[in-house]
Backbone as JSON, one array per atom type, in Angstrom:
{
  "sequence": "XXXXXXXXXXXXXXXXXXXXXXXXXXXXXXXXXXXXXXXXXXXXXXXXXXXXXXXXXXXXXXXXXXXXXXXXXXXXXXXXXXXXXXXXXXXXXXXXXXXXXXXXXXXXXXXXXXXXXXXXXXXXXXXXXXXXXXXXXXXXXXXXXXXXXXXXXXXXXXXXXXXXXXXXXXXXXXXXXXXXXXXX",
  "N": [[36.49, 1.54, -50.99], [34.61, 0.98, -49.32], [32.32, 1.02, -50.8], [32.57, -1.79, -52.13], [31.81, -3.08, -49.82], [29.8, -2.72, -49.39], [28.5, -3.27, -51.95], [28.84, -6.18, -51.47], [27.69, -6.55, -49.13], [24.89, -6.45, -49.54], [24.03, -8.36, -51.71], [24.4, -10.64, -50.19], [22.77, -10.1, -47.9], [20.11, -10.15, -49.12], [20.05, -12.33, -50.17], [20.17, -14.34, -47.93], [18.33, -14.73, -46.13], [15.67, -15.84, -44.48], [13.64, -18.32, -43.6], [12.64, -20.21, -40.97], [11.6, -22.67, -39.32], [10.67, -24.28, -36.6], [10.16, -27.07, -34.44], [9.7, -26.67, -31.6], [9.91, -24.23, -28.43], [12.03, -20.99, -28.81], [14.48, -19.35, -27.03], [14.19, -16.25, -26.05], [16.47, -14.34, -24.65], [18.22, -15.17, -26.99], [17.76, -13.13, -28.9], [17.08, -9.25, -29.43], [15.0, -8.6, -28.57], [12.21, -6.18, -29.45], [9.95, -5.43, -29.45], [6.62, -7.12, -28.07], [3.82, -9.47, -28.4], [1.37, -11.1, -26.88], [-1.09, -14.02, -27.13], [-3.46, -15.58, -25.69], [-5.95, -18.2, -26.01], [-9.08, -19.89, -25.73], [-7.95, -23.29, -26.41], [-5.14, -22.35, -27.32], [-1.89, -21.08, -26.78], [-0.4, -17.76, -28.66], [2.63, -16.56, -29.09], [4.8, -13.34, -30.66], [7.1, -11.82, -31.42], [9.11, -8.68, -32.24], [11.92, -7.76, -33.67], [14.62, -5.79, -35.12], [14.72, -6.53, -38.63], [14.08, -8.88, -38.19], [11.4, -11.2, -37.48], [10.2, -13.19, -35.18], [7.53, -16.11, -33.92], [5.45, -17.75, -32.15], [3.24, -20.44, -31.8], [1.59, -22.95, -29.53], [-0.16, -25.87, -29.03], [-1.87, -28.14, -26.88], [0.56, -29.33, -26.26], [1.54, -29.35, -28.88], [4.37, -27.85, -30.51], [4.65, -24.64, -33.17], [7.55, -22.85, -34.02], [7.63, -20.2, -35.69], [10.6, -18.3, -37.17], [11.59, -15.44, -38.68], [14.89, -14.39, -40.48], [17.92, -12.49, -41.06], [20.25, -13.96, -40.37], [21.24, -16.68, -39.53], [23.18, -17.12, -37.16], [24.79, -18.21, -34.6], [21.67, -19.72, -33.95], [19.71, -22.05, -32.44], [20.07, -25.85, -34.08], [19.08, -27.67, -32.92], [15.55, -28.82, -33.65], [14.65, -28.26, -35.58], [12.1, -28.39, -38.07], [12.54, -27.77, -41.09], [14.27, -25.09, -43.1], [13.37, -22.43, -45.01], [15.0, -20.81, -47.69], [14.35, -16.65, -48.91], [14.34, -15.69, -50.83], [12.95, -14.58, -53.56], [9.54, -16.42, -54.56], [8.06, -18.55, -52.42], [6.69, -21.11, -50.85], [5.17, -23.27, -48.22], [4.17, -26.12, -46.19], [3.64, -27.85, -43.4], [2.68, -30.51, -41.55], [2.11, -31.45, -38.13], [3.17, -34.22, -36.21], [1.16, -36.79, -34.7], [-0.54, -34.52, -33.84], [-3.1, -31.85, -33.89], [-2.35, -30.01, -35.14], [-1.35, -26.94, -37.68], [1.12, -25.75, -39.78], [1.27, -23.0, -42.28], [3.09, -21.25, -44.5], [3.46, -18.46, -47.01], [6.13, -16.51, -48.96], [7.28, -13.74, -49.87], [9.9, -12.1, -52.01], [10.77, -8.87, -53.1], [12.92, -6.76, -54.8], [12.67, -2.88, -54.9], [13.08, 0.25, -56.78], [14.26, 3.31, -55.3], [12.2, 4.98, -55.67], [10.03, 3.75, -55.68], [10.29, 1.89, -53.51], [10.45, 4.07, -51.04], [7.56, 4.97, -51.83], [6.14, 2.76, -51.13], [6.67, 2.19, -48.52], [6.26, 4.03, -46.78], [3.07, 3.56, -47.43], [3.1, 1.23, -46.35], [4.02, 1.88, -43.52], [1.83, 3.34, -42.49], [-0.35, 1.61, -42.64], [0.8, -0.04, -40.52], [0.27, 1.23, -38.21], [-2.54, 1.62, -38.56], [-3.62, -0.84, -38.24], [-2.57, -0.99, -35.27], [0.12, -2.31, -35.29], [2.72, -4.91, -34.32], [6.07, -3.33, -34.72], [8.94, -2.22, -35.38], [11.49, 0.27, -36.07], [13.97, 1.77, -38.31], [16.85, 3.56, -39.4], [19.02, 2.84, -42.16], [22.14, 3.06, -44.62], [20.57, 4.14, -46.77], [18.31, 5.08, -46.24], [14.76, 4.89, -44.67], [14.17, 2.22, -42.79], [12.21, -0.88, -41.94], [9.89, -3.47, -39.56], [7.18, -4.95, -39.5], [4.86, -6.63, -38.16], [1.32, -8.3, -38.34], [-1.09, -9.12, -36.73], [-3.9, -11.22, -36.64], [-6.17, -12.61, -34.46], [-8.08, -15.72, -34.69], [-10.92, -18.02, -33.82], [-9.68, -20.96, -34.2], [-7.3, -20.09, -35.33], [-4.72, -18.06, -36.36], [-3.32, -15.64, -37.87], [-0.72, -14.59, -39.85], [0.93, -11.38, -40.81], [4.15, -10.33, -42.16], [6.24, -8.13, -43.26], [9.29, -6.53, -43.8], [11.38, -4.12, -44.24], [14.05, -2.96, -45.97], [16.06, -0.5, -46.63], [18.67, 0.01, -48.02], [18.35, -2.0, -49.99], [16.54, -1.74, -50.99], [14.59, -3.54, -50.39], [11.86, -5.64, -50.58], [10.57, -7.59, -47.93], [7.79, -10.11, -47.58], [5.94, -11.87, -45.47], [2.72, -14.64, -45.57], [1.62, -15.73, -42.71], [-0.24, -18.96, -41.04], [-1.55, -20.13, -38.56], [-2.41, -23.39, -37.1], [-5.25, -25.13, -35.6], [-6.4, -28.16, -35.74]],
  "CA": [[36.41, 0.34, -50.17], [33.02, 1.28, -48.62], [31.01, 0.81, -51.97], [32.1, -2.56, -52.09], [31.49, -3.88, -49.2], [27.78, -2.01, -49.61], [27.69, -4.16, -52.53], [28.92, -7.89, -51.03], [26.36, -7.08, -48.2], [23.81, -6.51, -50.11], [23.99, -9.45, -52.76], [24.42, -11.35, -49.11], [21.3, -10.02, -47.33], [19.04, -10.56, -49.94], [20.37, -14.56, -49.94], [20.55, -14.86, -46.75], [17.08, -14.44, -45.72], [15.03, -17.55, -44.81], [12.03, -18.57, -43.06], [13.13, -21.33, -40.55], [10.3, -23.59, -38.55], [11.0, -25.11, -35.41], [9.06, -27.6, -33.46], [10.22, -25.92, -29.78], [10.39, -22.94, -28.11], [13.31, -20.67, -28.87], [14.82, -18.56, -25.78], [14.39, -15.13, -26.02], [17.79, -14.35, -24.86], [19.04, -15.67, -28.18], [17.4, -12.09, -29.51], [17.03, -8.1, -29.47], [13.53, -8.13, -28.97], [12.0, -4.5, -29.69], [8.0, -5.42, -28.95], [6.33, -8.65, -27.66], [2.15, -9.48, -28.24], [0.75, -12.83, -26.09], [-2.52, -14.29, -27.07], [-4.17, -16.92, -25.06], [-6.95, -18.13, -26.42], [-9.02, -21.55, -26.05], [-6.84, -24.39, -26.18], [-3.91, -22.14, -27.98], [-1.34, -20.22, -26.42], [0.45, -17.35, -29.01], [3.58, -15.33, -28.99], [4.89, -12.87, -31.55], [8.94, -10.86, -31.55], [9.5, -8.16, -33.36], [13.34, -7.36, -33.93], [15.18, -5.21, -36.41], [14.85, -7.41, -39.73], [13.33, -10.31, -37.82], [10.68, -11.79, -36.56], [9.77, -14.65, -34.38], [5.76, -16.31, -33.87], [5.98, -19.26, -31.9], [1.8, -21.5, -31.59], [1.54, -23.71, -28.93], [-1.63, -26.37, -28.27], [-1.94, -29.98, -26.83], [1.83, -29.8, -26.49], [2.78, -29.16, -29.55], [4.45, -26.05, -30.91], [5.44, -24.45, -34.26], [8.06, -21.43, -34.17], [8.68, -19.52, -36.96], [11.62, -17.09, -37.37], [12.28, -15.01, -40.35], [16.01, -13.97, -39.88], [18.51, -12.71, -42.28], [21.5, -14.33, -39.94], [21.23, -18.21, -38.84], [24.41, -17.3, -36.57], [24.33, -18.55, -33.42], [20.41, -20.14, -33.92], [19.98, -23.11, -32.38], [20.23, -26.71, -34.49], [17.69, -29.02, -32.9], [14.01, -28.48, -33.34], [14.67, -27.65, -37.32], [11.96, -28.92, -39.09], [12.27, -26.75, -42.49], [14.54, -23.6, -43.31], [13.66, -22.09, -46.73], [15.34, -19.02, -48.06], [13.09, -16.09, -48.86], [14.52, -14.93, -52.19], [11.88, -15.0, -54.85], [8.67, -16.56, -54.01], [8.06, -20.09, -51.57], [5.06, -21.51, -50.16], [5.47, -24.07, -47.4], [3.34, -26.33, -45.21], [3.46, -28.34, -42.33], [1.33, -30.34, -40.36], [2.69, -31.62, -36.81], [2.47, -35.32, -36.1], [0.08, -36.61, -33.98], [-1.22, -33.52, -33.15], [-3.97, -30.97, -34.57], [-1.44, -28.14, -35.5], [-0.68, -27.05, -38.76], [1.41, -24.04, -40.01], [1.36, -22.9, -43.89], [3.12, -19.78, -44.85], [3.67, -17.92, -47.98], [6.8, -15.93, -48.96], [7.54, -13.58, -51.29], [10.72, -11.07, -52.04], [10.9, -7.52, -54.01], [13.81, -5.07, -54.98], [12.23, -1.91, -55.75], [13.59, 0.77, -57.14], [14.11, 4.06, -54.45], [11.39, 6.24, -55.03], [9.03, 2.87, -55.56], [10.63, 1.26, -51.93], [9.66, 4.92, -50.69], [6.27, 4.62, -51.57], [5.58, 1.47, -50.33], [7.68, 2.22, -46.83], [5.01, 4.93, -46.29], [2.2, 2.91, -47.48], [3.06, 0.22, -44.92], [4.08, 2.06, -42.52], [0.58, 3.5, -42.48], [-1.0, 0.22, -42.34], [1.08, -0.78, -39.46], [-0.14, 2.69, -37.3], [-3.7, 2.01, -38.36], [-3.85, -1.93, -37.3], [-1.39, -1.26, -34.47], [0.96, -3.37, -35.33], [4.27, -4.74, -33.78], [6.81, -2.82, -35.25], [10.73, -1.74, -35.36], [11.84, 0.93, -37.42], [15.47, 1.98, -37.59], [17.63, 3.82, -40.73], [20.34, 2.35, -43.0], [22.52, 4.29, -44.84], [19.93, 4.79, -47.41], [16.92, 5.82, -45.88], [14.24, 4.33, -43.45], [13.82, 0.49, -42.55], [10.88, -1.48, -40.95], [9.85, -4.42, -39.02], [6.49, -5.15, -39.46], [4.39, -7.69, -37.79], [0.5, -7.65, -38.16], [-1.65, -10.54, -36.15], [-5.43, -11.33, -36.56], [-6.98, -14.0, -34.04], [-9.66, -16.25, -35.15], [-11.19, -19.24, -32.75], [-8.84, -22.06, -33.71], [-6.15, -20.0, -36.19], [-3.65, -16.96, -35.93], [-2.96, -15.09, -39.04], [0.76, -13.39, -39.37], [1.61, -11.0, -42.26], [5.09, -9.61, -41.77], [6.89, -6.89, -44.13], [10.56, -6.45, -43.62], [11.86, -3.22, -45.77], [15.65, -2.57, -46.3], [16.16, 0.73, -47.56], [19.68, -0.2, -49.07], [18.47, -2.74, -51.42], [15.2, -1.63, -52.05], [14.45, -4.87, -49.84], [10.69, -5.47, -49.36], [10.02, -8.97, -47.87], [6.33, -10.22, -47.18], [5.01, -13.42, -45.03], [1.96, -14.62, -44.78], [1.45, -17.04, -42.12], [-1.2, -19.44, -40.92], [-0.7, -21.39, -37.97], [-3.51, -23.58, -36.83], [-5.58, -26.46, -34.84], [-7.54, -28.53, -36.8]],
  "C": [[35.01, 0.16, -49.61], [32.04, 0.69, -49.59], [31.31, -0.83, -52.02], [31.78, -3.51, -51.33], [29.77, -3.5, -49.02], [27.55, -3.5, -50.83], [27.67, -5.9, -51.93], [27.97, -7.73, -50.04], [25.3, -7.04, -48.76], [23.48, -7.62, -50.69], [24.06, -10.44, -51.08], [22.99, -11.31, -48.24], [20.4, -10.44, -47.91], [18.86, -11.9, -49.64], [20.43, -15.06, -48.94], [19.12, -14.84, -45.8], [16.02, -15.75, -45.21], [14.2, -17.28, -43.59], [12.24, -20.0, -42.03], [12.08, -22.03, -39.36], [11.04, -24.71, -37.75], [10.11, -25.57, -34.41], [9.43, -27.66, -31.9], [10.21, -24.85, -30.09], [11.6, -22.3, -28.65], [12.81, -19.59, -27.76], [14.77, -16.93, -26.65], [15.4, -14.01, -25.61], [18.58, -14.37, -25.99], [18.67, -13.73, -29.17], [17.11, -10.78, -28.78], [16.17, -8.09, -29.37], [13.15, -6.59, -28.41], [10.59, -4.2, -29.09], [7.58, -6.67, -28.93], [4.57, -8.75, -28.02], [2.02, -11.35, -27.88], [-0.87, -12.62, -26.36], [-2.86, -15.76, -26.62], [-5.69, -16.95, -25.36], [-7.78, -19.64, -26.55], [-8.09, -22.49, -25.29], [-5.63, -23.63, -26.23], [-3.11, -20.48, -26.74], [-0.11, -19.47, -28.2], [1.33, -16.66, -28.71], [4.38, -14.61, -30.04], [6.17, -11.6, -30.73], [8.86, -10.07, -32.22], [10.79, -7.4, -33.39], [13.67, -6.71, -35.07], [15.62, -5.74, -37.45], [14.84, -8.55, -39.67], [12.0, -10.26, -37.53], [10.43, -13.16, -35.86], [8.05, -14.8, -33.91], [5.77, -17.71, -33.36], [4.07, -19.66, -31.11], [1.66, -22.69, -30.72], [-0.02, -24.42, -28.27], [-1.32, -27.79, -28.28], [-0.44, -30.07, -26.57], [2.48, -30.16, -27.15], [2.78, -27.7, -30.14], [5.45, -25.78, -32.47], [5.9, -22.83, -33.69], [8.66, -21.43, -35.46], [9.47, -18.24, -36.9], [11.99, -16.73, -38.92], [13.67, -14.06, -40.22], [17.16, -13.62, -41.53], [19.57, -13.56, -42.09], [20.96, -15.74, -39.52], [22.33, -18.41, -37.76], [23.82, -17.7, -35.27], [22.26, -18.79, -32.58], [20.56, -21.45, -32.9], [19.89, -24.82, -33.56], [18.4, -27.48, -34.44], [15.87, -27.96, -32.72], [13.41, -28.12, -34.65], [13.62, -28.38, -37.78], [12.31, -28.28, -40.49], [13.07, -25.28, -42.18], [14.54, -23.28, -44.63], [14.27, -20.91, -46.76], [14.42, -18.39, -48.83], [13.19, -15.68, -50.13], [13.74, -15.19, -53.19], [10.35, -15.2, -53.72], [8.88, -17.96, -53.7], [6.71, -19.55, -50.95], [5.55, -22.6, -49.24], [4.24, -24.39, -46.48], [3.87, -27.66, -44.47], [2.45, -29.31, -41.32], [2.08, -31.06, -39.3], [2.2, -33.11, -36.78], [2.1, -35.26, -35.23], [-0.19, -35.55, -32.97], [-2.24, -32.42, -34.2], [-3.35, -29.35, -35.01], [-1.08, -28.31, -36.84], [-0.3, -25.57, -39.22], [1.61, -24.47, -42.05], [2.39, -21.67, -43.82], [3.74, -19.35, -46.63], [4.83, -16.87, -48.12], [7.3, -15.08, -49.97], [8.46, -11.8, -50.91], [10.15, -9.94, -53.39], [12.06, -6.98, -53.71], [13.0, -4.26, -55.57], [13.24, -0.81, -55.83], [13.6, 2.43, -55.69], [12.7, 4.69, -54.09], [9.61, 4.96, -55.14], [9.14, 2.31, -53.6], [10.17, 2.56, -50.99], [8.18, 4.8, -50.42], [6.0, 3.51, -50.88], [6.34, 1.2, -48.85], [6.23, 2.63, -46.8], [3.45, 4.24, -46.14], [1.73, 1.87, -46.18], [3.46, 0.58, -43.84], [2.7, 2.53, -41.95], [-0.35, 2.92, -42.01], [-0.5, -0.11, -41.14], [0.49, 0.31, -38.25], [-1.54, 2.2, -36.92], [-4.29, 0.76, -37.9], [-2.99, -2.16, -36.31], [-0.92, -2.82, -34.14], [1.82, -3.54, -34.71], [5.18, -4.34, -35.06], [8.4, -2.14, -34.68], [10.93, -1.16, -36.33], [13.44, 1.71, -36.53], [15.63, 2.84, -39.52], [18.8, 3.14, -40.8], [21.14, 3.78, -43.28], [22.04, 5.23, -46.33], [18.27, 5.17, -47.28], [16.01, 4.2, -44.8], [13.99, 2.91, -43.76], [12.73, 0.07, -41.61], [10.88, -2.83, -40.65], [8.56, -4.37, -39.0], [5.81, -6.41, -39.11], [2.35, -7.09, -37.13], [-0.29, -9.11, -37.56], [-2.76, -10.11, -35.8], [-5.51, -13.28, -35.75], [-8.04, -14.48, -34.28], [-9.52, -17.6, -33.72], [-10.38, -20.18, -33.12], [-7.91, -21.39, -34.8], [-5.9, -18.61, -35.69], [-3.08, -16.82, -37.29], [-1.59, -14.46, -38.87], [0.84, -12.9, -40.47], [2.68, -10.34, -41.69], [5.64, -9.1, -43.52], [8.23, -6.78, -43.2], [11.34, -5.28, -44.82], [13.11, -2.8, -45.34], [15.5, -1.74, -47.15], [17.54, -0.03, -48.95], [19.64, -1.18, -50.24], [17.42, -2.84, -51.66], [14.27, -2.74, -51.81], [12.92, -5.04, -49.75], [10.21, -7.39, -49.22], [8.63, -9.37, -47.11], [6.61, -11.28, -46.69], [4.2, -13.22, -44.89], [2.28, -15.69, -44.14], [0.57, -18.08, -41.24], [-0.96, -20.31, -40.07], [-2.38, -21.96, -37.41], [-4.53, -24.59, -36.15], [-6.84, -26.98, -35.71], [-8.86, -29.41, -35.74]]
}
């Protein structure tokens, strides 16, 4: 009974993954947050979540704001503020620009199953990376070995870089964003 509900979640997580852009705040209440980073900078205020197989990055300037959440669950999200939810499976590209206002978010998305002792290596690899640009991070185990939450953020004068990594041991999961949010 166990194995197949290992497999219906799995074939479920994978698909269930998405990248969802909202022009508002979302409450922090609504989430588990694990580690927080605020950058004020300029005109722009950022903020950056990092939860166990999420994240949240929400850009605010001039009064307007893009949040992005990468979530595997949409349960109890809120509705209004949706512009755009893609799912993450494979590869997507997406952009944005905010009406009248100088904001624009891009991001790039792209899934992997690897195989154990490949999803191994490349845990380690990135976990590495996240140590040596202290990153926000969440790490937890499944019931096949270690999982991560990666979230790595470079400020420039009018943009905010995001790369996030998301690794699921049990399906060999490794999901990348980049993301680009920005004032023109």
């Amino acid at each position: 009974m166990a194995h197949t509900k290992t497999a219906q979640s799995t074939a479920t997580f994978l698909q269930s993954y998405q990248t969802i852009l909202y022009s508002r705040p979302l409450h922090p209440e609504l989430f588990t947050i694990q580690d927080h980073k605020e950058i004020r900078f300029g005109p722009y205020q950022f903020e950056a979540w990092i939860m166990q197989g999420r994240h949240h990055c929400r850009f605010e300037i001039s009064g307007a704001c893009a949040c992005e959440l990468v979530t595997e669950s949409s349960t109890g999200l809120p509705d209004t503020g949706v512009v755009e939810s893609i799912l993450c499976a494979g590869e997507r590209e997406f952009e944005h620009r905010f009406a009248r206002s100088d904001l624009n978010y891009m991001t790039s998305v792209q899934t992997e199953q690897l195989s154990s002792n490949l999803y191994l290596s490349t845990f380690e690899e990135l976990d590495e990376f996240a140590r040596e640009e202290d990153s926000l991070v969440s790490r937890w185990d499944d019931e096949m070995g270690p999982c991560a939450s990666i979230l790595n953020i470079q400020r420039y004068a009018k943009e905010i870089h995001v790369q996030s990594y998301h690794l699921i041991a049990r399906e060999g999961l490794v999901l990348r964003t980049q993301s680009l949010f920005e004032h023109l």
